[in-house]
N, C-alpha and C positions, 0 to 999 in steps of 0.2 A: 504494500500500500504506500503509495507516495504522499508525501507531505501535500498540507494545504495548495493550494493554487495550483497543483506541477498534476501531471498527466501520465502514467506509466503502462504501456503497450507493447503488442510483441510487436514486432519487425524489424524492419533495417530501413536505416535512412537512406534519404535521396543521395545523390552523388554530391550534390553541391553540399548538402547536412555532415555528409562524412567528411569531406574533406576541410569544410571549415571548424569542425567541433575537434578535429585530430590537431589542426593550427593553434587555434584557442587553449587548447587543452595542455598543450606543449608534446603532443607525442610526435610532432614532425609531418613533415606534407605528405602526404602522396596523390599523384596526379591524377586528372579526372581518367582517364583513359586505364588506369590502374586500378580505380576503384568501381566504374561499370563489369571493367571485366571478374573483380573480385566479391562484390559484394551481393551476386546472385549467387554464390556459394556459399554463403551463411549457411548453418546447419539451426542456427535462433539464435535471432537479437531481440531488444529489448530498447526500446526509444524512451525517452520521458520529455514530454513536450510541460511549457507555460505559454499562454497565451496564443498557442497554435503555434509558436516557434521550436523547434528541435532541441532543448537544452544537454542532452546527457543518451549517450547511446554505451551499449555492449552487444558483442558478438562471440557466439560458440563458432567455429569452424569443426572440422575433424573429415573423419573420414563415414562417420555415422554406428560405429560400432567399437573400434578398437581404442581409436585414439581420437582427444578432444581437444583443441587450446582456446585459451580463452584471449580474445583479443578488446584490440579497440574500445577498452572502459576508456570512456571521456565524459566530464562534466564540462560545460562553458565556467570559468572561472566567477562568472559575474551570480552563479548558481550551487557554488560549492559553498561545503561547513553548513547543508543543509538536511544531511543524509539521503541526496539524490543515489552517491556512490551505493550505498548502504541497499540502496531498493532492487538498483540492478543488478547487481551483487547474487541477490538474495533470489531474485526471478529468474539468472541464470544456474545457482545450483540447484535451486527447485526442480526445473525443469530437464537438467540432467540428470537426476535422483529419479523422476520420474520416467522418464525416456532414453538412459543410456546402460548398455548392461553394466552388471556389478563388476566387470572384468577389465573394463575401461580404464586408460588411462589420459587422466585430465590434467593438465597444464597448463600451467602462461608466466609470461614471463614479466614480472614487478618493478617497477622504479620504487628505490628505497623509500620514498615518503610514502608510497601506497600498501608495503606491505603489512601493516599493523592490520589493514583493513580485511587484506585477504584472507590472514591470520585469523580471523574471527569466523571466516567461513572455512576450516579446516586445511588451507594450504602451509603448507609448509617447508624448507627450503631442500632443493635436491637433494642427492648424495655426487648427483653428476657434475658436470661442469656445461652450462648453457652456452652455447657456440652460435655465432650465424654469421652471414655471409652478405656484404654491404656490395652490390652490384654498379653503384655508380661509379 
C-alpha cells in the first residue's frame, strides 16, 4: 500500500518514464533505443505514480524460472524518505514469493546507501564477487 497521495501498480514505464527516473534517481542513462528494446522483457514491474506523473518504478527481469535480478529501483529524489522505496520493494518480493519457484535464484545488485533497505527484505550480501562488463 502506498502512502497518501502516491499510486502503486504493476507495470513498467514508458521509455521516456525509465529513462528519466534512472537520471533522477542517479542510477545512470541508458538510451531510449536500449530501453524499448529492454523493457518489454520485464518479467514484473511495479510503477508508483502522484499526480499521474511516474515517481518510483522496479523491475524483476530473469529468465522466468531459475534465475531472477532485481533491477531498476528508482525513486525521483523530489519523492524519497517517503517509503515509496519500501512499497516497491515489498510488491516485488511478494510477487516472486508468489510466482517464482522455491528453487530460484534472486538477485540484484545494491549501491551502498540502499542496502539497509534491501536488508529488511531478506537480501543479503554474496559469498561471490559481483562482476560486469561496461560496453562503452
Amino acid at each position: 500500500m502506498a502512502p497518501l497521495g502516491y499510486e502503486l501498480a504493476a507495470g513498467i514505464p514508458s521509455v521516456d518514464d525509465y529513462v528519466r527516473l534512472r537520471v533522477a534517481a542517479g542510477l545512470g542513462g541508458r538510451t531510449q533505443e536500449a530501453a524499448a528494446a529492454g523493457l518489454p522483457n520485464t518479467w514484473f514491474g511495479v510503477l508508483v505514480a502522484h499526480q499521474k506523473e511516474v515517481v518510483g518504478m522496479g523491475r524483476i527481469i530473469g529468465d522466468g524460472g531459475c534465475f531472477f535480478q532485481i533491477v531498476d529501483m528508482a525513486v525521483d529524489p523530489r519523492h524519497q524518505g517517503k517509503g515509496l522505496g519500501q512499497c516497491i520493494m515489498r510488491a516485488l518480493v511478494e510477487h516472486l514469493k508468489a510466482h517464482a519457484p522455491d528453487s530460484a535464484y534472486i538477485s540484484l545488485i545494491a549501491v551502498r546507501r540502499a542496502q539497509s533497505l534491501y536488508e529488511r527484505f531478506g537480501f543479503r550480501p554474496t559469498r561471490g564477487l559481483g562482476m560486469s562488463l561496461d560496453l562503452s
